[in-house]
FIFIDREN-989195 format. One record per atom (N, C-alpha, C): residue number from 0; residue in three letters; z, y, x. Coordinates in Angstrom, 1 decimal. Example, Ala and Ser with C-alpha at 12.3 -4.5 7.8 and 13.67 -1.06 7.14 Angstrom:
REM residues 2
+-----+-----+--------+--------+--------+
!   n ! res !     pz !     py !     px !
+-----+-----+--------+--------+--------+
!   0 ! ALA !    7.8 !   -5.7 !   13.2 !
!   0 ! ALA !    7.8 !   -4.5 !   12.3 !
!   0 ! ALA !    7.8 !   -3.3 !   13.2 !
!   1 ! SER !    7.1 !   -2.2 !   12.8 !
!   1 ! SER !    7.1 !   -1.1 !   13.7 !
!   1 ! SER !    7.9 !    0.0 !   12.9 !
+-----+-----+--------+--------+--------+
REM end
This chain:
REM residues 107
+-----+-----+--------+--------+--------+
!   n ! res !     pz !     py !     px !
+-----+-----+--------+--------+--------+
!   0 ! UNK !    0.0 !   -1.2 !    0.8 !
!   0 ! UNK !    0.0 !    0.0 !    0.0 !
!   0 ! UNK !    0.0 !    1.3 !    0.9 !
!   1 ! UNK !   -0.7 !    2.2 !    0.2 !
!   1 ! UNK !   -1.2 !    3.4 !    1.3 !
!   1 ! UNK !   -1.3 !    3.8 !    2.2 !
!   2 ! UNK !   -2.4 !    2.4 !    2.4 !
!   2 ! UNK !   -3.0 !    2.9 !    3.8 !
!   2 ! UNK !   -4.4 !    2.5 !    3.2 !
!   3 ! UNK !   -5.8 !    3.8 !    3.4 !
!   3 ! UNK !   -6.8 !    3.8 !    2.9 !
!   3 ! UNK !   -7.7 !    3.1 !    4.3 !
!   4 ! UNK !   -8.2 !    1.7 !    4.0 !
!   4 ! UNK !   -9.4 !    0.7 !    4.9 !
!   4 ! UNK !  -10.7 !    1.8 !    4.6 !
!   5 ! UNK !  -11.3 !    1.6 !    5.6 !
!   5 ! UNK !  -13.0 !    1.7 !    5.9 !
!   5 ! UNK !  -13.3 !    0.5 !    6.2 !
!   6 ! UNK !  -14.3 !    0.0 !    5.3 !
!   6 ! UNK !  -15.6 !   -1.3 !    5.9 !
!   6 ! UNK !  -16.5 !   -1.1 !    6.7 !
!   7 ! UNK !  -16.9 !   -2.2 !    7.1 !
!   7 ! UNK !  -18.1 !   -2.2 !    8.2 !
!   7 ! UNK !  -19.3 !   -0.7 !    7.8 !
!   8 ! UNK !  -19.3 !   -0.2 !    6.8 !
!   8 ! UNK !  -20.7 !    0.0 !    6.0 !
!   8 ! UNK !  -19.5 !    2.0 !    6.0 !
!   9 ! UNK !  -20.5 !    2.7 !    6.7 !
!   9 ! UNK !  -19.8 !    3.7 !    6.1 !
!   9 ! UNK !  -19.7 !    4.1 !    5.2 !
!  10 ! UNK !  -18.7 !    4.9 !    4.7 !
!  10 ! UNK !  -18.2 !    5.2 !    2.9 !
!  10 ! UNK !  -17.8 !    3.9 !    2.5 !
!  11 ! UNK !  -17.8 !    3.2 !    2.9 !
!  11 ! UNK !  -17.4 !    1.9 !    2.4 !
!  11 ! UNK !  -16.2 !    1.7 !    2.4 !
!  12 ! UNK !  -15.3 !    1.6 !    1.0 !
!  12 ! UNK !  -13.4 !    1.3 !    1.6 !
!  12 ! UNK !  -12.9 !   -0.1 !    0.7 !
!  13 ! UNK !  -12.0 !   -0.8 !    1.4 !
!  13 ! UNK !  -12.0 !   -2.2 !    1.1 !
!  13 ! UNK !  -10.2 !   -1.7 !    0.3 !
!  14 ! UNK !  -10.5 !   -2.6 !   -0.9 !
!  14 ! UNK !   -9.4 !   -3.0 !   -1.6 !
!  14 ! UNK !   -9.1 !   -4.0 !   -1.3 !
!  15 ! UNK !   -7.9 !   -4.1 !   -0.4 !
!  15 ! UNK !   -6.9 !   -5.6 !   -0.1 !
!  15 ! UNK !   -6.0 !   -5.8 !   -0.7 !
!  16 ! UNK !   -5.7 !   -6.9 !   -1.2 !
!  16 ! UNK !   -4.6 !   -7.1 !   -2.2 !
!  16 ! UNK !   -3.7 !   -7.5 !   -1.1 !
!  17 ! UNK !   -2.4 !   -7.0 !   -0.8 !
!  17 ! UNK !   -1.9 !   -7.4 !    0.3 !
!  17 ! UNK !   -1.3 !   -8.1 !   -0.2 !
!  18 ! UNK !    0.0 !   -8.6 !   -1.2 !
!  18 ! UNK !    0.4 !  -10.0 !   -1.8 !
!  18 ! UNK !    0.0 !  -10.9 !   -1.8 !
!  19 ! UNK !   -1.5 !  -11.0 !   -1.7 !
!  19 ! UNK !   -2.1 !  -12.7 !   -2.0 !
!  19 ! UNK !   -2.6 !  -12.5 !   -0.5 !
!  20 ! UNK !   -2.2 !  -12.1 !    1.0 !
!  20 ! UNK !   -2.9 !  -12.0 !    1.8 !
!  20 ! UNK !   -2.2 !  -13.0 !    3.1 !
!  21 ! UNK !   -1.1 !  -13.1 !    3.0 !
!  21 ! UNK !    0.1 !  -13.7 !    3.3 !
!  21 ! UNK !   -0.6 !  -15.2 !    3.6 !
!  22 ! UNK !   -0.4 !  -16.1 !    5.5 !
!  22 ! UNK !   -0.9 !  -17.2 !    5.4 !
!  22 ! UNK !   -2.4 !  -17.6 !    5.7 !
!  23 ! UNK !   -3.5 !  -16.1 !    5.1 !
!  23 ! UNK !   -4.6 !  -16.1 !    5.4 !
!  23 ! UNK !   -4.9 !  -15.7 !    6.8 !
!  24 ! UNK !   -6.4 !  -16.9 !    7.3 !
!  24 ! UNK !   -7.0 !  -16.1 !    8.6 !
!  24 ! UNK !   -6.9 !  -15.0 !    8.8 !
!  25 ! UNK !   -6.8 !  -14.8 !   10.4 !
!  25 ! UNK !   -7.3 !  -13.3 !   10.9 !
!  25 ! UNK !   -8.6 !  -13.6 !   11.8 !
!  26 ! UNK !   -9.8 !  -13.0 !   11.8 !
!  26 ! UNK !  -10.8 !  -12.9 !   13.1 !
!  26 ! UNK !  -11.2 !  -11.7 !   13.8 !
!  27 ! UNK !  -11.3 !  -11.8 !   14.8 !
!  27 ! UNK !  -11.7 !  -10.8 !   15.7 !
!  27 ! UNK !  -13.2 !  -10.2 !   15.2 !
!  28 ! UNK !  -13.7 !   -9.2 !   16.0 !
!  28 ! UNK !  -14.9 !   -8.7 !   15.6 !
!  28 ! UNK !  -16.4 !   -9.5 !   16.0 !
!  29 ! UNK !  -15.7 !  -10.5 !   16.9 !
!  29 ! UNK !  -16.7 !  -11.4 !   17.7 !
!  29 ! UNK !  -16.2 !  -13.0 !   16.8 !
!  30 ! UNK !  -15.5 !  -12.8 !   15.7 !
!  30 ! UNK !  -15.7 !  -14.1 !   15.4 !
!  30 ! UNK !  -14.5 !  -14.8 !   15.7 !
!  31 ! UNK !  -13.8 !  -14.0 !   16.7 !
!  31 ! UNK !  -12.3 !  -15.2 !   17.3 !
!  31 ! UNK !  -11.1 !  -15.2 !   16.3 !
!  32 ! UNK !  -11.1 !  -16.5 !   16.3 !
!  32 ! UNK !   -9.6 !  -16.6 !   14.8 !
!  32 ! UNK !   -8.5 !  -17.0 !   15.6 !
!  33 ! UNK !   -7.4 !  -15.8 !   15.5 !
!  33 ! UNK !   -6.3 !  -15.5 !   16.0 !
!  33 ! UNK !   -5.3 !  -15.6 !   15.8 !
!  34 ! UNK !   -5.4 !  -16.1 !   14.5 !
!  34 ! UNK !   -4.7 !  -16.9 !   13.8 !
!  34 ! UNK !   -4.0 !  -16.5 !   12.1 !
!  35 ! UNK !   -2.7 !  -17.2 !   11.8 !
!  35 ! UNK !   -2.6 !  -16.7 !   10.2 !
!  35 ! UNK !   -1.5 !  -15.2 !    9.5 !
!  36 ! UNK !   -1.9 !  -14.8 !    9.0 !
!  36 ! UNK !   -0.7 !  -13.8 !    8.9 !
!  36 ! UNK !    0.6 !  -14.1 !    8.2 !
!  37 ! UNK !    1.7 !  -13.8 !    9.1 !
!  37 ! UNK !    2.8 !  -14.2 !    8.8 !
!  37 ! UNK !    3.6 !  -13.4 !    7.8 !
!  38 ! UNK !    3.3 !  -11.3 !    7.8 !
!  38 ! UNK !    4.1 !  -10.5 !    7.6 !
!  38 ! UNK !    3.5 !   -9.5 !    6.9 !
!  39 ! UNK !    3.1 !   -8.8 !    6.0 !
!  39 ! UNK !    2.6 !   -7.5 !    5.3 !
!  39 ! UNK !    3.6 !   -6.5 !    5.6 !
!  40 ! UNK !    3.5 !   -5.6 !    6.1 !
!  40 ! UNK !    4.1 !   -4.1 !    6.8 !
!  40 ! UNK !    3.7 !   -2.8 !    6.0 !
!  41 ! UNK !    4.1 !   -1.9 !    5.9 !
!  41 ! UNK !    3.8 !   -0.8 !    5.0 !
!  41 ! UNK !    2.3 !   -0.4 !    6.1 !
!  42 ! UNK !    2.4 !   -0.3 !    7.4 !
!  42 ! UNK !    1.3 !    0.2 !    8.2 !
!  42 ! UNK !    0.6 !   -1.0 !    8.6 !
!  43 ! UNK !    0.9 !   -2.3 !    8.9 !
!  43 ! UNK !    0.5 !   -2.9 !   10.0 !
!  43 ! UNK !    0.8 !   -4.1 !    9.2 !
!  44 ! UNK !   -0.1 !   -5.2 !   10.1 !
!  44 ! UNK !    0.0 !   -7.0 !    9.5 !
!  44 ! UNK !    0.8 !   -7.5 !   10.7 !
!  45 ! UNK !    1.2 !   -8.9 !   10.8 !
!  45 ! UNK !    2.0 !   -9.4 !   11.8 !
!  45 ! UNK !    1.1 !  -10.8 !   11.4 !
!  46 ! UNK !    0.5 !  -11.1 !   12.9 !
!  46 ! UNK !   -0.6 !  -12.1 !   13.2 !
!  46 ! UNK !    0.1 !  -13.3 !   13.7 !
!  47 ! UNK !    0.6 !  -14.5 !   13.5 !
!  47 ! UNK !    1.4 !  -15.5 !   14.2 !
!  47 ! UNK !   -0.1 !  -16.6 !   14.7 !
!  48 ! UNK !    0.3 !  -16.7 !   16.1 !
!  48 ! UNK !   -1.1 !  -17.7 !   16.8 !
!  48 ! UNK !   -0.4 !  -19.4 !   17.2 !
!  49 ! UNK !   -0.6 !  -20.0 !   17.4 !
!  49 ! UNK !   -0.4 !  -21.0 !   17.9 !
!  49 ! UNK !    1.4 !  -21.7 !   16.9 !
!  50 ! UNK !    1.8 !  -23.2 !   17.8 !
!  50 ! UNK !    2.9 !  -23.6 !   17.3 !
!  50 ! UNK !    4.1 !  -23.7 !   18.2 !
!  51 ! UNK !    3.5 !  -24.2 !   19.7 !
!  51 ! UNK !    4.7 !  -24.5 !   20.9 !
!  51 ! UNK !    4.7 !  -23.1 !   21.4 !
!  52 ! UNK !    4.0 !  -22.5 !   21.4 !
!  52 ! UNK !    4.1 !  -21.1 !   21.9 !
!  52 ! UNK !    3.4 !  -20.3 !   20.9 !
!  53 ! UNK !    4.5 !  -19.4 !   20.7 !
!  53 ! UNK !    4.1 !  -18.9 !   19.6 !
!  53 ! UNK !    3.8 !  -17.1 !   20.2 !
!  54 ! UNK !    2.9 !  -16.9 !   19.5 !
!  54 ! UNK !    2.1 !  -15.4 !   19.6 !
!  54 ! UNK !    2.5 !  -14.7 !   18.6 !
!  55 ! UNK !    2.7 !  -13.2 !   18.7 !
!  55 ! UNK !    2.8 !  -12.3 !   17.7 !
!  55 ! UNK !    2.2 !  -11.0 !   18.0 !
!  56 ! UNK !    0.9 !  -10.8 !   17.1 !
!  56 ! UNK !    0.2 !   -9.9 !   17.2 !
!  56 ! UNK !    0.5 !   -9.0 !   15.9 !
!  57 ! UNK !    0.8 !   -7.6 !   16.1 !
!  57 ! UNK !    1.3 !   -6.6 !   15.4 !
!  57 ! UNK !   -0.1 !   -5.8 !   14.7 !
!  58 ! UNK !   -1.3 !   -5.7 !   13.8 !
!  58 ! UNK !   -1.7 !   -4.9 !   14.3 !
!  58 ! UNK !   -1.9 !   -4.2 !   13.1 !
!  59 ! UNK !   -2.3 !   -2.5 !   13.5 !
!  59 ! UNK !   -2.4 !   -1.9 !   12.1 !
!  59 ! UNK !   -3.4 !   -2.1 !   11.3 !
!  60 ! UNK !   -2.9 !   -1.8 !   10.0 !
!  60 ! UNK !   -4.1 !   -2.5 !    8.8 !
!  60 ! UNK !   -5.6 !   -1.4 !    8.7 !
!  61 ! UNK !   -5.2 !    0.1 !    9.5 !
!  61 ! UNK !   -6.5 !    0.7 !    9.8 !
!  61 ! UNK !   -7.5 !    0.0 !   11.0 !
!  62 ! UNK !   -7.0 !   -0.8 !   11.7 !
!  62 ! UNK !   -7.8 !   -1.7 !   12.6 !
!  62 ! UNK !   -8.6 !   -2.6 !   11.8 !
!  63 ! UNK !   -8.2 !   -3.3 !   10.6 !
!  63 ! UNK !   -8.8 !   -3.7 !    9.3 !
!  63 ! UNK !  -10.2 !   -3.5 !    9.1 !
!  64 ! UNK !  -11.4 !   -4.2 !    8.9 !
!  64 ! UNK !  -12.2 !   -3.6 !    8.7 !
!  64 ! UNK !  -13.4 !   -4.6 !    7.4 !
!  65 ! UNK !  -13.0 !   -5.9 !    7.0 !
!  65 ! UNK !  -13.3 !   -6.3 !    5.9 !
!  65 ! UNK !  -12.2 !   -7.9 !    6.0 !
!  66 ! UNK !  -12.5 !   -8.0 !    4.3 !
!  66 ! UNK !  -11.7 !   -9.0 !    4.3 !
!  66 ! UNK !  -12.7 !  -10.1 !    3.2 !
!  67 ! UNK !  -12.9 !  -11.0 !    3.2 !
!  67 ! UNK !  -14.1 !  -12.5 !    2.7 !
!  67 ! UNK !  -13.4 !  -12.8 !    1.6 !
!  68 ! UNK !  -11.7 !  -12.7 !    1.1 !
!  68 ! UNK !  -11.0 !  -13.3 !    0.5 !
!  68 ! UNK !  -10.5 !  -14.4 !    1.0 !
!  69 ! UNK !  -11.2 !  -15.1 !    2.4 !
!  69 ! UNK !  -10.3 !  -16.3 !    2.9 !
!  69 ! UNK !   -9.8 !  -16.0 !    4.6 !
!  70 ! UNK !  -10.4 !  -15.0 !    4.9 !
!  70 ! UNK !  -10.2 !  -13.8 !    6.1 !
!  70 ! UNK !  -10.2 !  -12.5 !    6.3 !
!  71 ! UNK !   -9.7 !  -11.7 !    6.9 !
!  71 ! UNK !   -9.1 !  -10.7 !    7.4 !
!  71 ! UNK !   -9.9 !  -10.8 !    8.5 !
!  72 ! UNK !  -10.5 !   -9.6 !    8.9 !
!  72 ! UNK !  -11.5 !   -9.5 !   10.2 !
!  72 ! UNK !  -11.0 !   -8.2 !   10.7 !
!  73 ! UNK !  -10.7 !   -8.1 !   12.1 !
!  73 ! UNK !  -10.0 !   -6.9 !   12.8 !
!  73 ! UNK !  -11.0 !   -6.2 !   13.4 !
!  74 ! UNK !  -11.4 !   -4.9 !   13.6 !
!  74 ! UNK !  -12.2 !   -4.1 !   14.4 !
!  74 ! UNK !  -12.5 !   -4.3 !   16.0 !
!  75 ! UNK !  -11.6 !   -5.5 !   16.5 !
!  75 ! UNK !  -11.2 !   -5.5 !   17.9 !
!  75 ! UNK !  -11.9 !   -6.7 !   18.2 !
!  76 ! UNK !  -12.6 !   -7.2 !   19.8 !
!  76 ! UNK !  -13.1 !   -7.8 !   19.9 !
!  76 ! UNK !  -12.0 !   -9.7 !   20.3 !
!  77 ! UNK !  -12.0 !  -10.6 !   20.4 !
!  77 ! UNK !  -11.1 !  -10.9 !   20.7 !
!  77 ! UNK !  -10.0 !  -11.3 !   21.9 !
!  78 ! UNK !  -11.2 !  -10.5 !   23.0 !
!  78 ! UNK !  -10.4 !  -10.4 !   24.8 !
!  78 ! UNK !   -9.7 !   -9.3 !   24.5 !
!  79 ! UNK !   -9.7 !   -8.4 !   23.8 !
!  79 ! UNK !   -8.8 !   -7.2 !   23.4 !
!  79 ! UNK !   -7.3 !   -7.7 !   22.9 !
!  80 ! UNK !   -7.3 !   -8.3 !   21.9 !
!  80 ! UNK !   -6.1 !   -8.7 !   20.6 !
!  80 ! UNK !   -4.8 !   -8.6 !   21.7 !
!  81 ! UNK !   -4.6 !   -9.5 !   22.2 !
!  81 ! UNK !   -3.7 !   -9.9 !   23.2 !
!  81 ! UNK !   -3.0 !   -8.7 !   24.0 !
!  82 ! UNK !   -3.8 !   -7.9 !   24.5 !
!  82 ! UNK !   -3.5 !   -6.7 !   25.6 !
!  82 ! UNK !   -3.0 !   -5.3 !   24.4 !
!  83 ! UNK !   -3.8 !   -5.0 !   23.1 !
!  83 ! UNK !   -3.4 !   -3.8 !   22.6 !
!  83 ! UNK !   -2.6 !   -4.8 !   21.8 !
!  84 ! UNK !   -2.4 !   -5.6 !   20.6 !
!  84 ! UNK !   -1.2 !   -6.3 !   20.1 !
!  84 ! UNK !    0.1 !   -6.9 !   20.5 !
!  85 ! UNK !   -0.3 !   -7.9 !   21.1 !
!  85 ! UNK !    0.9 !   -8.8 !   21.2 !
!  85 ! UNK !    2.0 !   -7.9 !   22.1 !
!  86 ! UNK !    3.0 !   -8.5 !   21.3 !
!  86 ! UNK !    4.8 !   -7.6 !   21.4 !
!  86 ! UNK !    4.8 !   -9.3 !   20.8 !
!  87 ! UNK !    6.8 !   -8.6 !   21.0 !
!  87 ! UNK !    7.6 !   -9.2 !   20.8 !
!  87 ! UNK !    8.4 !   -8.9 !   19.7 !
!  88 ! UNK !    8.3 !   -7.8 !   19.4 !
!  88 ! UNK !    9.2 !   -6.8 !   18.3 !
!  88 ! UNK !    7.9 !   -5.4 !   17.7 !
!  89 ! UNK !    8.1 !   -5.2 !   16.4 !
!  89 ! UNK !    7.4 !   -4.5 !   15.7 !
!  89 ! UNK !    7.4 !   -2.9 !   16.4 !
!  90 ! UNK !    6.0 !   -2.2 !   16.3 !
!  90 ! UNK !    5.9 !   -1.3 !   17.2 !
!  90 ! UNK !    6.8 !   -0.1 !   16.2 !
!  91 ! UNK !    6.9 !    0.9 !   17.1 !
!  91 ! UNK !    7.8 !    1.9 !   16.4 !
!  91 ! UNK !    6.3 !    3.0 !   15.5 !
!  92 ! UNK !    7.1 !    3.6 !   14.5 !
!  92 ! UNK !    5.4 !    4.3 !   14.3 !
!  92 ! UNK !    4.7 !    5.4 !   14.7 !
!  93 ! UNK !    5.2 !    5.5 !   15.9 !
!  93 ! UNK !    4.5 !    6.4 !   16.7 !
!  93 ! UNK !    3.4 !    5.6 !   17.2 !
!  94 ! UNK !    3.6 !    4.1 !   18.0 !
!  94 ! UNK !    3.0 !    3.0 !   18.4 !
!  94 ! UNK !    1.5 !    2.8 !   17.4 !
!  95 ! UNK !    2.2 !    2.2 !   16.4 !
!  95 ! UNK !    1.3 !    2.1 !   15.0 !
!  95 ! UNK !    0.1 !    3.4 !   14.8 !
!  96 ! UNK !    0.3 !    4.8 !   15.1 !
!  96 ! UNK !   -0.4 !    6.1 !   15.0 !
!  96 ! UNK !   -1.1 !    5.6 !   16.1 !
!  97 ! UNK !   -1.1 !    5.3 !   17.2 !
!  97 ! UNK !   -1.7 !    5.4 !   18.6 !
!  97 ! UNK !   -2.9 !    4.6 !   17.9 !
!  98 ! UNK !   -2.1 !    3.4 !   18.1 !
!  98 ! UNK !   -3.3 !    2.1 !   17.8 !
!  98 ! UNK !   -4.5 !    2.3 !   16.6 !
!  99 ! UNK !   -3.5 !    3.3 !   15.8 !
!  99 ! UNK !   -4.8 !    3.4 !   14.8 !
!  99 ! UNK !   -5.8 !    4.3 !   14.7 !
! 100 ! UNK !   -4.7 !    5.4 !   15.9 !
! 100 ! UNK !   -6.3 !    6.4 !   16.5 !
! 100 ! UNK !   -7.5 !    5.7 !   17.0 !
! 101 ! UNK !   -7.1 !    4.8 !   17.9 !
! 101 ! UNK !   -8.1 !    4.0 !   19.0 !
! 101 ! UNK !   -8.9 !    2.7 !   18.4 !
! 102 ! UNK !   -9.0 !    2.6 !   16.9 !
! 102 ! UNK !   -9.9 !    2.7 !   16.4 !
! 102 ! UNK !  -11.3 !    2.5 !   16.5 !
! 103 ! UNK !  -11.9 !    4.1 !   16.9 !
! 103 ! UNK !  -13.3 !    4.3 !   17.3 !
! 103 ! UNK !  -13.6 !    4.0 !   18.5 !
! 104 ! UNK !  -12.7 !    3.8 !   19.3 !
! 104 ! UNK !  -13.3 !    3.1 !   20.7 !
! 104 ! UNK !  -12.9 !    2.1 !   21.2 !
! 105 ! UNK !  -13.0 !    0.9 !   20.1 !
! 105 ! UNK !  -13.0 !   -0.6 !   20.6 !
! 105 ! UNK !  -14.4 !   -1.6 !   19.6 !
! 106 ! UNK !  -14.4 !   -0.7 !   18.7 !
! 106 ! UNK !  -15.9 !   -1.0 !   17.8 !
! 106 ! UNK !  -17.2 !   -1.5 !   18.9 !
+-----+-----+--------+--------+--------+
REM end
């Protein structure tokens, strides 16, 4: 809830139901599936990857850029995800503002 998506297509803005989103794929812009979402955040999704080692990718829902109904597709390529996401603890929302500037230059 209020935070306004842009799709691939400009002028284009995606209605995500974030309740039914919970559990669903995430893929990179190149296709890499990073795995299922664990967490809906007022700004940001929480990405959980693997089982014996577990990954936690934070990223904001303006990084968002279409969703299939059975995935979530991120603006970012997938050698990226790892370096600007994964933490260990939810970013503060100054963090969250950064990452959502930066945006237009990972497309």
């Amino acid at each position: 809830p209020g935070v306004l998506l842009e799709g691939d297509r400009p002028g284009e803005t995606l209605n995500i139901p974030w309740e039914e989103v919970i559990f669903k794929r995430v893929k990179t812009s190149d296709d890499v599936d990073i795995g299922d979402i664990e967490t809906v955040a007022n700004e940001y999704i929480v990405v959980r990857e693997g089982v014996g080692k577990i990954r936690r990718y934070y990223i904001p829902k303006t990084q968002i850029n279409n969703y299939d109904g059975s995935a979530l597709y991120v603006a970012v390529p997938g050698g990226l995800v790892s370096a600007k996401f994964e933490r260990d603890s939810p970013p503060t929302p100054e963090e969250v503002k950064a990452l959502s500037e930066d945006r237009s230059n990972v497309t």
